[in-house]
Backbone bond lengths (Angstrom), bond angles and torsions (degrees), N, CA, C in turn:
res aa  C-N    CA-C-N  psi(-1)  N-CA   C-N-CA  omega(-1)  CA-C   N-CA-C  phi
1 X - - - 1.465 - - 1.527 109.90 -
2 X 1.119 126.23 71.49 1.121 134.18 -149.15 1.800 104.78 -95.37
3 X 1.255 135.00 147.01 1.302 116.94 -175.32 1.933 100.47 68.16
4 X 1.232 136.26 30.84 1.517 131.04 -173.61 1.293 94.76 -143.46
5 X 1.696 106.78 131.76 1.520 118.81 -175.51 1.408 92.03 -147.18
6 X 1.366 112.31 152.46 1.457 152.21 150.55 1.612 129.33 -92.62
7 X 1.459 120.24 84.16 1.438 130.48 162.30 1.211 127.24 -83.54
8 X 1.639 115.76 -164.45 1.508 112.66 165.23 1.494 96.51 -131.24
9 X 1.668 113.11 145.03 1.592 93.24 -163.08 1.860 102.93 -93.33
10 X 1.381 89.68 158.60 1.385 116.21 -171.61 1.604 117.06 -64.96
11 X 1.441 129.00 -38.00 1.057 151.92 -173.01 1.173 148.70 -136.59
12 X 0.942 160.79 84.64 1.337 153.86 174.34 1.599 126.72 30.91
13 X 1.606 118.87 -56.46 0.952 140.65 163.10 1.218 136.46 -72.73
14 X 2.005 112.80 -11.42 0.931 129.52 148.88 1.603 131.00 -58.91
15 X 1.366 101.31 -13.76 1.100 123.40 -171.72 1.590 110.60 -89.77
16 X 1.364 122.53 -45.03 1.493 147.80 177.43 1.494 102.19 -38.82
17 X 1.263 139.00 -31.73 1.573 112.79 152.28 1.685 136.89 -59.74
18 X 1.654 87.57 -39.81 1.282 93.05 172.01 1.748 124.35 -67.75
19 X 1.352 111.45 -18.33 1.365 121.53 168.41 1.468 102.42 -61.18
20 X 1.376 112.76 -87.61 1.253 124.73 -177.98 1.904 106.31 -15.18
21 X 1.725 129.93 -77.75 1.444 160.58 165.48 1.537 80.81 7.29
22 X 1.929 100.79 -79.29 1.451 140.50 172.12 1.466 106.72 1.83
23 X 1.646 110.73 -104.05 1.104 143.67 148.61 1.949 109.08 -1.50
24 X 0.849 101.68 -64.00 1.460 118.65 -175.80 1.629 113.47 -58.99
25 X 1.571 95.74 -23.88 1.535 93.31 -168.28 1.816 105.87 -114.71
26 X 1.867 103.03 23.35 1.446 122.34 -161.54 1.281 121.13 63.55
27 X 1.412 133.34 18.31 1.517 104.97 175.62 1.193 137.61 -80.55
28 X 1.470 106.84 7.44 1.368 110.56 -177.10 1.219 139.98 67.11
29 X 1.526 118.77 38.41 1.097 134.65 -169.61 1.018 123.21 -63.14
30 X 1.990 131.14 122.09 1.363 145.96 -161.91 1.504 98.18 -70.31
31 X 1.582 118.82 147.81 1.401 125.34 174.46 1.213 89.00 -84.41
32 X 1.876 104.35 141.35 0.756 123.46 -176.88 1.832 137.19 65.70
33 X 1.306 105.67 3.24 1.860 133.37 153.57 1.570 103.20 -22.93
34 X 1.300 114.43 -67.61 1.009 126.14 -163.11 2.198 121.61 -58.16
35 X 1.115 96.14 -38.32 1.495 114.40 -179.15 1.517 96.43 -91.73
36 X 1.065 147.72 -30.83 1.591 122.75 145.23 1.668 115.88 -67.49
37 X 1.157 100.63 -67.63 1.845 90.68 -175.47 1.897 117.13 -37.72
38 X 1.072 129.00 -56.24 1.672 130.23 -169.13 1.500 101.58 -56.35
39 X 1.175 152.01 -94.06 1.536 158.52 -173.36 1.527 95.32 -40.19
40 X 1.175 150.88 -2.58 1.208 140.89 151.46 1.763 110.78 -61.79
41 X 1.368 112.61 -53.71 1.145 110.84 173.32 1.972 111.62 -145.70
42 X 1.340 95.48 72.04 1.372 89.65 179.14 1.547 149.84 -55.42
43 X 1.581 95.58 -7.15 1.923 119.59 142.09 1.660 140.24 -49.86
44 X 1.903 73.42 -19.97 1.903 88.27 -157.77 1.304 86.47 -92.26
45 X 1.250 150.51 -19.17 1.801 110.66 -136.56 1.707 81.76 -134.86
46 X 2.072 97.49 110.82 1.413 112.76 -153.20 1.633 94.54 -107.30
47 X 1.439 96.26 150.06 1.891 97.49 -165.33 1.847 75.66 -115.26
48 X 1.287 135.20 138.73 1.273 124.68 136.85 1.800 128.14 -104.63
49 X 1.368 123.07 94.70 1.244 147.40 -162.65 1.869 101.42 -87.41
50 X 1.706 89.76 129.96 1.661 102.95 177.06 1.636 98.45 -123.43
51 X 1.425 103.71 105.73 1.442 121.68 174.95 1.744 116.20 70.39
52 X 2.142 92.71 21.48 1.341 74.40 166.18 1.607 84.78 124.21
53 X 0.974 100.28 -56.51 2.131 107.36 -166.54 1.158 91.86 -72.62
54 X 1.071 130.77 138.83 1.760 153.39 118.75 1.729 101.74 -19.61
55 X 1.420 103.08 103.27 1.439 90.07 158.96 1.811 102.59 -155.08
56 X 1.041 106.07 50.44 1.810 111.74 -176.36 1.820 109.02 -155.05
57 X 0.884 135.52 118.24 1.911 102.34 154.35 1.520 105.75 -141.02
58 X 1.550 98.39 -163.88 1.968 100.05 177.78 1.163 84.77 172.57
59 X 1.186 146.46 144.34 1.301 154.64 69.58 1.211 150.20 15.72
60 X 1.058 148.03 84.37 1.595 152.97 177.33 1.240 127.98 -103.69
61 X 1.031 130.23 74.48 1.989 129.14 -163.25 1.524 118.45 -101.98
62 X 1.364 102.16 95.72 1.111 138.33 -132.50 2.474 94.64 -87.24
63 X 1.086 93.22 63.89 1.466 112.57 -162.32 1.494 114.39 -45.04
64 X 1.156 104.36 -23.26 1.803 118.25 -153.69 1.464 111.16 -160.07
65 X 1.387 133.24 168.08 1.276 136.92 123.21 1.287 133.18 -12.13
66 X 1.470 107.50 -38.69 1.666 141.03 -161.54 1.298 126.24 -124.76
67 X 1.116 85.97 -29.29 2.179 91.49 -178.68 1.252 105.14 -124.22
68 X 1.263 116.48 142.11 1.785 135.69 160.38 1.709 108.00 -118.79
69 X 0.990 124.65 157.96 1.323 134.03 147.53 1.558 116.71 -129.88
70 X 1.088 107.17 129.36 1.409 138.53 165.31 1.924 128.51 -64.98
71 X 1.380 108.17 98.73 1.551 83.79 -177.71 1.838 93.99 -151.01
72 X 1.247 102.59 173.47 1.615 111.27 161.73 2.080 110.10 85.19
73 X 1.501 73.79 11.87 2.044 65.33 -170.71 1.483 112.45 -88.59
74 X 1.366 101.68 126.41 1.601 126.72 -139.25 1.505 92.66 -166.02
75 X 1.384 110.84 127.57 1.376 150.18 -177.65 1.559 118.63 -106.85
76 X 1.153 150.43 120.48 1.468 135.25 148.26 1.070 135.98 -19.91
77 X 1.480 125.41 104.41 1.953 99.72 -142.30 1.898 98.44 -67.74
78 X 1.153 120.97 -27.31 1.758 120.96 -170.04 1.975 103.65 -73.27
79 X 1.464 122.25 -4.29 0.976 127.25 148.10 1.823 144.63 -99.94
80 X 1.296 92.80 -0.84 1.879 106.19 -162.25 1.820 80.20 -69.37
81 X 1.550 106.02 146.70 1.353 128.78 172.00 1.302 94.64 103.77
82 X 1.452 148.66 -1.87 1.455 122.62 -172.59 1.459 103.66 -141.07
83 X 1.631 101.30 57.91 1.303 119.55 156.29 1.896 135.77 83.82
84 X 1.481 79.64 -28.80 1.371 107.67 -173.72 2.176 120.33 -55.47
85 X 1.453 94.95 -48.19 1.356 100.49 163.25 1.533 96.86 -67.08
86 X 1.090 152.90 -112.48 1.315 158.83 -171.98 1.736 104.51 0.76
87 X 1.107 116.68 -48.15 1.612 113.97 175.31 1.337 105.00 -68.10
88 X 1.385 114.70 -43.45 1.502 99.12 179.34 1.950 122.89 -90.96
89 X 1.357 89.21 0.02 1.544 87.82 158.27 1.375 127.16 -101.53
90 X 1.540 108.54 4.92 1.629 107.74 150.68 1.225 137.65 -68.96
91 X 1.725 98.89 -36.16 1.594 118.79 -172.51 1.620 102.21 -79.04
92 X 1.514 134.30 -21.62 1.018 113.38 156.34 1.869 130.20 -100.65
93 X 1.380 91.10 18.15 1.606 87.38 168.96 1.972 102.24 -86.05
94 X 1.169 100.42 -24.13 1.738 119.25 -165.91 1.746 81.52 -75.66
95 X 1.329 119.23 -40.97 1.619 96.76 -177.74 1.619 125.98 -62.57
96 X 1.966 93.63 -41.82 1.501 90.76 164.97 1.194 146.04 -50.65
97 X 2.065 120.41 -7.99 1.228 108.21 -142.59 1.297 147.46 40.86
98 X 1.395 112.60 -131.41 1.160 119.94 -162.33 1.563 96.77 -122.85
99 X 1.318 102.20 37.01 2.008 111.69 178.37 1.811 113.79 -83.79
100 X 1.099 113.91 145.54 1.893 100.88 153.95 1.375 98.85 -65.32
101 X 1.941 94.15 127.51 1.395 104.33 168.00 1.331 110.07 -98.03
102 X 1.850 135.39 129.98 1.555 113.00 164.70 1.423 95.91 -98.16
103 X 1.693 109.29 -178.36 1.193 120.84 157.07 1.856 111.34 176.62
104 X 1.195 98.94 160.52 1.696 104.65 -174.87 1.370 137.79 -101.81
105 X 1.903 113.97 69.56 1.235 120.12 -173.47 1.452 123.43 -42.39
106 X 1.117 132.81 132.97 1.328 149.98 131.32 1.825 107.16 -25.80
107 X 0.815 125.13 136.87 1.608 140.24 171.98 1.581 98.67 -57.17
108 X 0.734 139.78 -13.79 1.895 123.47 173.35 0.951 94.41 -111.83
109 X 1.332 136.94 33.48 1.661 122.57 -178.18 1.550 107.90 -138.11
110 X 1.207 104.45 -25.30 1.442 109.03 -167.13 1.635 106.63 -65.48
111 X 0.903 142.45 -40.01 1.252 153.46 178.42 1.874 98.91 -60.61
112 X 1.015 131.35 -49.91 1.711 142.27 162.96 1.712 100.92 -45.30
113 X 1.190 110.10 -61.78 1.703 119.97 177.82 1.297 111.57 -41.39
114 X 1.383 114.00 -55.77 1.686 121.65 -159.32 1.518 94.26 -62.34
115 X 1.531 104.99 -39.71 1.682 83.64 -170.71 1.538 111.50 -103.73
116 X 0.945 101.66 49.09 1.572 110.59 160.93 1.738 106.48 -126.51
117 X 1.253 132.30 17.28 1.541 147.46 -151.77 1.323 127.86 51.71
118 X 1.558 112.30 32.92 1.448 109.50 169.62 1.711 101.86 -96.22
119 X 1.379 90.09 169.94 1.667 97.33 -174.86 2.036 101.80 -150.43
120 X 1.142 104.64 146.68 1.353 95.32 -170.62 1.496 111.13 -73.02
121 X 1.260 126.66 167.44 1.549 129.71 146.32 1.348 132.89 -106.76
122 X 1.487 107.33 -46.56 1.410 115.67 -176.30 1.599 98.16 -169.12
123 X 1.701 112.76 155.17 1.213 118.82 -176.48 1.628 115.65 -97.39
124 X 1.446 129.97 150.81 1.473 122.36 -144.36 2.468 78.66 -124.42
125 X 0.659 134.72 129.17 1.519 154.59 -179.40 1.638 93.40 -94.43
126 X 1.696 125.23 123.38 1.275 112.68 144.31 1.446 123.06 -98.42
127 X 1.150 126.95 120.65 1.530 144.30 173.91 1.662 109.43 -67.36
128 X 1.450 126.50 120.02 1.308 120.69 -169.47 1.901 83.23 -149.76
129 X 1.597 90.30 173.94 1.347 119.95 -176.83 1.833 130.59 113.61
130 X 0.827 126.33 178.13 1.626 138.89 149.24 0.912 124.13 -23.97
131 X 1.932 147.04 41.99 1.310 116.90 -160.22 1.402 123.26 -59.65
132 X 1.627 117.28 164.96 0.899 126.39 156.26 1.192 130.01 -71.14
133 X 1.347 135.62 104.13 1.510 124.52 -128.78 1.825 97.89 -105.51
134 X 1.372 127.15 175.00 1.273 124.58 178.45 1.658 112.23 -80.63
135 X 1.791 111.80 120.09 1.394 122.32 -166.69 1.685 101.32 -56.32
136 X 1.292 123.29 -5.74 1.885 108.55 -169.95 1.639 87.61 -114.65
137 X 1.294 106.95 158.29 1.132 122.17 147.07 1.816 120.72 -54.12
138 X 1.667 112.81 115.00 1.629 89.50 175.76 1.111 125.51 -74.61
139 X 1.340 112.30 149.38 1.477 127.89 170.01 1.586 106.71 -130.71
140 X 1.410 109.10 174.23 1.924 123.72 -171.16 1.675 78.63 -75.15
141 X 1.188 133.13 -53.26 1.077 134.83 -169.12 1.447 119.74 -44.45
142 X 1.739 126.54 -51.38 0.976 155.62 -138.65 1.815 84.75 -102.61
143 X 1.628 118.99 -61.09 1.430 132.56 -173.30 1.466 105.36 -100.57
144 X 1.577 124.27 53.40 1.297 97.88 165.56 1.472 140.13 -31.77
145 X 1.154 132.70 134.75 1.824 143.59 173.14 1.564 83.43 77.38
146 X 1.067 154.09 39.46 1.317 125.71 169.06 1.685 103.43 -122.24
147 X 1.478 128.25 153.64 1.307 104.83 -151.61 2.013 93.41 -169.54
148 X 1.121 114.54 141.90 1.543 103.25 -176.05 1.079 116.47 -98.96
149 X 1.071 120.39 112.29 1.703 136.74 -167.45 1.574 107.99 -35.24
150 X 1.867 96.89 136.45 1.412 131.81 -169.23 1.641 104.70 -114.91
151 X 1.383 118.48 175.74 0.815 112.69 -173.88 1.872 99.19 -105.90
152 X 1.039 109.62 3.14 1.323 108.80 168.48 1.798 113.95 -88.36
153 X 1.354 125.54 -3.62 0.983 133.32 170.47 1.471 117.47 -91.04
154 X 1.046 115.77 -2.91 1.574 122.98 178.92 1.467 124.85 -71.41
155 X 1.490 116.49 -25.04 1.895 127.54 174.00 1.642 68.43 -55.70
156 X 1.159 85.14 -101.06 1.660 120.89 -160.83 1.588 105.56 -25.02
157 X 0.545 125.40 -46.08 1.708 121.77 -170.75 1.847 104.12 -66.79
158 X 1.529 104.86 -50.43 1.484 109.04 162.92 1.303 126.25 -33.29
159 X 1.693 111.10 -72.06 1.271 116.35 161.86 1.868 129.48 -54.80
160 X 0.902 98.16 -6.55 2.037 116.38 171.20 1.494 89.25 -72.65
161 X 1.111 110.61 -87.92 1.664 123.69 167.29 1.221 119.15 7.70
162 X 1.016 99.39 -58.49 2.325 109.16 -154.50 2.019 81.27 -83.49
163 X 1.117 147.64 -37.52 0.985 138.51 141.54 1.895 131.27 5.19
164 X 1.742 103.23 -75.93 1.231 89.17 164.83 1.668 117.22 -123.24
165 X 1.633 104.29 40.35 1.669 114.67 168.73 1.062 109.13 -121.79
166 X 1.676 116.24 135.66 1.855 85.98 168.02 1.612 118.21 -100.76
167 X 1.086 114.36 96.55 1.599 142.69 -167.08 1.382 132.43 173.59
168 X 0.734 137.38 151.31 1.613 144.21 171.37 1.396 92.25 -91.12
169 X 1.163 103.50 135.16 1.525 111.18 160.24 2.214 120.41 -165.55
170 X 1.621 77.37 59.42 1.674 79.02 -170.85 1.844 119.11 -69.01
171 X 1.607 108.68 -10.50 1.395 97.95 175.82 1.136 110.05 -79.17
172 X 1.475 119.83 -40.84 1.668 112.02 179.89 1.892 111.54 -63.19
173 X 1.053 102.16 -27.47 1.660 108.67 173.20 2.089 106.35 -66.39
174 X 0.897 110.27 -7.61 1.121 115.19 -154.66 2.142 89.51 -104.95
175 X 1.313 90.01 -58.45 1.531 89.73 -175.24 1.621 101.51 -83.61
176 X 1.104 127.66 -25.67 1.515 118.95 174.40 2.152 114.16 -58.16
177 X 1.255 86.66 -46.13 1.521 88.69 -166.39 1.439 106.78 -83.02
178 X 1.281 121.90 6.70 1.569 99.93 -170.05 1.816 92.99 -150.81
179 X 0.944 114.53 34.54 1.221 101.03 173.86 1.171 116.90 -101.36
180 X 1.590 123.19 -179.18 1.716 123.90 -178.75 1.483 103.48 -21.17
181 X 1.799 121.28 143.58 0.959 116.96 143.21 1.574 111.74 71.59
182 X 1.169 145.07 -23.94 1.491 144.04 171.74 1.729 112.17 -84.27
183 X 1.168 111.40 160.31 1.701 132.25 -152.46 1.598 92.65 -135.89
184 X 1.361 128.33 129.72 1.203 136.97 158.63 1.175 121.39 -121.06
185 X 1.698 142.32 161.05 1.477 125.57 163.81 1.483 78.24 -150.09
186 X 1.581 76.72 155.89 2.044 100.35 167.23 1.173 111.83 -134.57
187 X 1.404 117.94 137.28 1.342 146.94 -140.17 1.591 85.10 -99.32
188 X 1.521 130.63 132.13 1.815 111.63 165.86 1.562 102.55 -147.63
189 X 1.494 102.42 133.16 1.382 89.09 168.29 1.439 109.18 -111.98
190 X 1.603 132.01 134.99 1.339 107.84 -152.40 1.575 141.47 62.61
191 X 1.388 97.20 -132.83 1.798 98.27 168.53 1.891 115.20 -93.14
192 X 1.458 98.18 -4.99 1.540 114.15 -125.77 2.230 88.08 -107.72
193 X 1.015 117.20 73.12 1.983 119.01 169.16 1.685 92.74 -29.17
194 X 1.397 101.24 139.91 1.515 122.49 177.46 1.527 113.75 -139.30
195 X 1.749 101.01 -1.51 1.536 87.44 -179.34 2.118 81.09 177.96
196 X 1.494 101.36 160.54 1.492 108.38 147.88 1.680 89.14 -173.10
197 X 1.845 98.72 174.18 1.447 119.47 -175.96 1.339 86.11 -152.44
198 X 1.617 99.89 158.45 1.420 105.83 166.68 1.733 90.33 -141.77
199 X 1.662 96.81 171.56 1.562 106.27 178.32 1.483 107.03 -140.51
200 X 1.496 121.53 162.88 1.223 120.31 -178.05 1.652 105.09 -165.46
201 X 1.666 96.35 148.76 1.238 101.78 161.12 1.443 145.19 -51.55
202 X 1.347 134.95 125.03 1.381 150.37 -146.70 1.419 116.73 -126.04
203 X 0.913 129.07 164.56 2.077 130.09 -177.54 1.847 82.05 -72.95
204 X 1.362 127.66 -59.13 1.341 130.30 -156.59 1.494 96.86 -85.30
205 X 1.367 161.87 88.19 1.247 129.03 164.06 1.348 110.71 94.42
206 X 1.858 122.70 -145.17 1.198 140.71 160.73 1.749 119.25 -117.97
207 X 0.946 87.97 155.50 1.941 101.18 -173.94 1.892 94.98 -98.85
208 X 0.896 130.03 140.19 1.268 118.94 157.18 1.919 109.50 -117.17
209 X 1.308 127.92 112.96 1.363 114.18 153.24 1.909 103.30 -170.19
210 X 1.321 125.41 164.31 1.323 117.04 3.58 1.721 110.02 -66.01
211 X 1.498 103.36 -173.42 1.431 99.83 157.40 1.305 95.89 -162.53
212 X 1.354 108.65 79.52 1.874 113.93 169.95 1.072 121.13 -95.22
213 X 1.516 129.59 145.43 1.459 145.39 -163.02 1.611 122.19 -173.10
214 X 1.141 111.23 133.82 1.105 130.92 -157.81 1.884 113.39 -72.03
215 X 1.582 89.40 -32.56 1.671 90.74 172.34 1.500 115.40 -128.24
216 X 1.092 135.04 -138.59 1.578 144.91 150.82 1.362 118.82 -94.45
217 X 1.302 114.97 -27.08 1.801 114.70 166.56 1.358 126.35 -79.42
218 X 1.397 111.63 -43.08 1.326 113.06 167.99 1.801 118.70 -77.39
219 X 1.300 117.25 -4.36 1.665 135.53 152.63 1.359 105.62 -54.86
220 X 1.365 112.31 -67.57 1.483 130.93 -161.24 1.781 102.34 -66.21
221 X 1.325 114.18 -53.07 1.394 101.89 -179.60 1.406 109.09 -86.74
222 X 1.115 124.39 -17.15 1.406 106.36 157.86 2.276 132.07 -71.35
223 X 1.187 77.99 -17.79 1.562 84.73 162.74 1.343 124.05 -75.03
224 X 1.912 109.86 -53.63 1.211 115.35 -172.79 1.641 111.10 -71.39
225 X 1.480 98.30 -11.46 2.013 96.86 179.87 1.779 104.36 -60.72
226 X 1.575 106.74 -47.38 1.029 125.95 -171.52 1.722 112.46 -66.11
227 X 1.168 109.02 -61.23 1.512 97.96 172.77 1.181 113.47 -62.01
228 X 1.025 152.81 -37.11 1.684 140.44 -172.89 1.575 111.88 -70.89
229 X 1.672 108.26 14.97 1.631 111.04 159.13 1.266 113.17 -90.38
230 X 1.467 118.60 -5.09 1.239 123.01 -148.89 1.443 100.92 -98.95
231 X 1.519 154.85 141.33 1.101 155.82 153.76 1.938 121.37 -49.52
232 X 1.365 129.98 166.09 1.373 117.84 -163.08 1.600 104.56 -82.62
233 X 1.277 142.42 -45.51 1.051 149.95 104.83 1.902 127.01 23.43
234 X 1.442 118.70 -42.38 1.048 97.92 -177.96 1.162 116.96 -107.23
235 X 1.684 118.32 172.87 1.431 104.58 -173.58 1.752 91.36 -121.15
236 X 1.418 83.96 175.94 2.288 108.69 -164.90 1.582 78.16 -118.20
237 X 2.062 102.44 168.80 0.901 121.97 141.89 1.658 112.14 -165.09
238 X 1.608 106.05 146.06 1.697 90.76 -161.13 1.146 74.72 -151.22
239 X 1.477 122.41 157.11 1.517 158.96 -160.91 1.455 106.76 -98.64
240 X 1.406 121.47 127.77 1.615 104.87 172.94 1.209 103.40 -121.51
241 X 1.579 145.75 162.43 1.357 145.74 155.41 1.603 101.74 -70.84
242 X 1.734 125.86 145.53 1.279 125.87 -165.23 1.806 99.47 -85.76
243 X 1.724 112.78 -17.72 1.162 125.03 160.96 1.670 117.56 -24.65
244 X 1.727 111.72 -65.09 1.181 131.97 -178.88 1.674 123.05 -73.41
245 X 1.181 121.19 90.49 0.986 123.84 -138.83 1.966 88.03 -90.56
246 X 1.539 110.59 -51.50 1.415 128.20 161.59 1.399 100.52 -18.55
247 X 1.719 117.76 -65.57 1.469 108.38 -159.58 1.471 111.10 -71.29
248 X 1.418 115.68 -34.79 1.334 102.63 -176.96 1.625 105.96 -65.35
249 X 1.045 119.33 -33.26 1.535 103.16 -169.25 1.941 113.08 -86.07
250 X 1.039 125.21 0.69 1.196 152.70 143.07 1.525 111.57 -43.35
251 X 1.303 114.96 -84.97 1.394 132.01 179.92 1.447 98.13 -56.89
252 X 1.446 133.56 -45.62 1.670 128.00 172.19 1.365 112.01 -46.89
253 X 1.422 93.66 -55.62 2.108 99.04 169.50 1.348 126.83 -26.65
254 X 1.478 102.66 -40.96 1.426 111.23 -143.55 2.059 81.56 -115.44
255 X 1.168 117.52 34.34 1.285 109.02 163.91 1.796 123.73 70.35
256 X 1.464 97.63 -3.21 1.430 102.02 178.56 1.710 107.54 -85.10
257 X 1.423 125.10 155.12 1.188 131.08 166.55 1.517 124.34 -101.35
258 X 1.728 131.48 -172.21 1.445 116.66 -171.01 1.378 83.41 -114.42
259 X 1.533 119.25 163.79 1.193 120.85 141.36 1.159 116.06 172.29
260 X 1.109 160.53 -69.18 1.906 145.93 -163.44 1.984 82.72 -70.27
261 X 1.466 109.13 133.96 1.424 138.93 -161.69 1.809 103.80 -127.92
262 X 1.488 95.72 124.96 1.900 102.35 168.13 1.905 93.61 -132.49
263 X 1.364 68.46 177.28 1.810 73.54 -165.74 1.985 90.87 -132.21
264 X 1.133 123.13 127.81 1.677 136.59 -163.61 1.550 90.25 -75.56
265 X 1.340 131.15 95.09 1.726 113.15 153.41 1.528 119.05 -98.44
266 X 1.530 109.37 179.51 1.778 98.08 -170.17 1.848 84.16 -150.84
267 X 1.890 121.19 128.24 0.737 110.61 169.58 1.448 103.94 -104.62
268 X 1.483 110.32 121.84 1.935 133.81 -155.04 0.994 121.46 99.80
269 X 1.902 112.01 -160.45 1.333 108.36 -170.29 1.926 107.82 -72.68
270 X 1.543 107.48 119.12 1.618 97.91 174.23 1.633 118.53 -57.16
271 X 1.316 120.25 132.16 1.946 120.23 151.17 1.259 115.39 -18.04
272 X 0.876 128.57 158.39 1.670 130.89 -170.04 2.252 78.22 -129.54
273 X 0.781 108.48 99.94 1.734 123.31 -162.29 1.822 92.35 -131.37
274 X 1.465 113.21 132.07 1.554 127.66 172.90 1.490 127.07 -63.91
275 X 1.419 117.08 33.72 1.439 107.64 177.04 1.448 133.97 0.14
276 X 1.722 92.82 -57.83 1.515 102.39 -145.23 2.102 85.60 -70.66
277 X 1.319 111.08 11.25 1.530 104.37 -168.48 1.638 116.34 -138.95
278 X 1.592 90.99 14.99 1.475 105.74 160.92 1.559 100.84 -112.44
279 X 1.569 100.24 135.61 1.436 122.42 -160.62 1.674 105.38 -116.76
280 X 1.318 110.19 -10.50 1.666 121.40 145.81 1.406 95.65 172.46
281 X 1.551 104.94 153.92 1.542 112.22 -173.04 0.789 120.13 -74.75
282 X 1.316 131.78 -159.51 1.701 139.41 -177.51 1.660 111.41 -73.68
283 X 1.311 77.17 -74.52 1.699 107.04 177.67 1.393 126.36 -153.72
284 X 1.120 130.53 142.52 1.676 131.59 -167.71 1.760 97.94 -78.71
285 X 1.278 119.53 -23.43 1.080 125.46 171.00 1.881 136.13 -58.57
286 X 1.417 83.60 -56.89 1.888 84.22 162.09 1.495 87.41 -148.29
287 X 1.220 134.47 76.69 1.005 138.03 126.35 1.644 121.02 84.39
């Protein structure tokens, strides 16, 4: 592979092929993904270039001592078979160390994973379509405790977080939830967060996740806070763990259907993390 290198990219826009790759292969990539994900771990997000061109990458965001996540590994499709993804998915397993890596295979891949030491856990459902949106206008009235994220909710919402992640990660929480164009709410009973989701603009529509919550009511009004930003016309799509049986039938409620499927593997000991109380994940990307 002569003329073939493995970096970490420099910029934002370095990144913009791999969006595009993305996109191409349906994943539905959130506007603006990119300017939260890189400054999380600007080691992790690996370009592998032949004579210069971008034609390899992957991701490794290297969260902890203990945790990595794995995402973005994507090949040139007029190059896949000649090694090139595989070289550059060494150089970021070598970033993880000796961390639990997770990440979210695609169904033709998982079998590639196992023998690199991943192993599955559970399968993740994406929910897409038209929702059926909430018939009232919302109000505090209408959504008791539910409320659109402040910047005084940010300690606290962080520490909500480490709850069902195993990591701290309040700067990326920080640029994920509030950047251009994205919608957040927090669920409160009292002094005491019991749940939030946020949503954002996408190439297809809107992405909705996270969306964690402690019960099925504070799920439910934290969803419907969120969809009633949405116009009649547009469509959502948000990720569920197959764990959560509530969310899928939730998201059925609300007129969405199942369909493009990943399956959660972890190479090491997996997080002991609340499924049954994630109501869709972050991102299929780092987790």
């Amino acid at each position: 592979m002569t003329g073939f290198t493995v970096s970490p990219a420099q910029a934002t826009a370095d990144w913009g092929q791999v969006t595009e790759w993305a996109d191409a292969e349906g994943w539905n990539v959130g506007r603006g993904d990119a300017d939260a994900f890189l400054p999380t771990d600007p080691g992790g997000f690996l370009l592998g270039r032949l004579d210069g061109r971008t034609v390899s990458a992957v991701s490794v965001v290297n969260y902890s001592p203990r945790y990595a996540f794995l995402g973005h590994y994507i090949t040139e499709p007029a190059l896949r078979g000649k090694g090139f993804g595989y070289a550059t998915w060494q150089a970021a397993l070598a970033h993880a160390g000796g961390r639990t890596v997770g990440l979210d295979a695609v169904p033709a891949q998982v079998g590639n994973y196992r023998a690199s030491g991943f192993e599955p856990l559970y399968g993740n459902a994406r929910y897409t379509g038209r929702p059926h949106r909430p018939a009232t206008t919302l109000t505090e009235s209408a959504l008791p405790g539910t409320a659109p994220l402040s910047p005084d909710h940010l300690d606290a919402l962080t520490a909500y977080d480490q709850g069902y992640f195993p990591a701290e990660r309040g700067a990326f929480l920080r640029r994920w939830l509030t950047g251009p164009g994205r919608v957040t709410h927090v669920r409160e009973r009292g002094s005491r967060i019991t749940g939030y989701g946020s949503l954002r603009p996408s190439t297809l529509g809107f992405r909705l996740g996270p969306l964690f919550a402690e019960t099925p009511e504070d799920a439910e009004s934290l969803l419907d806070a969120l969809l009633a930003h949405l116009g009649p016309d547009d469509e959502v799509a948000l990720d569920i763990p197959d764990p959560n049986g509530a969310a899928a039938a939730l998201a059925t409620a609300r007129g969405l259907t199942p369909g493009f499927r990943t399956t959660r593997m972890y190479a090491g000991p997996p997080p002991a993390t609340p499924t049954g109380r994630a109501w869709a994940v972050t991102t299929l990307e780092l987790g």
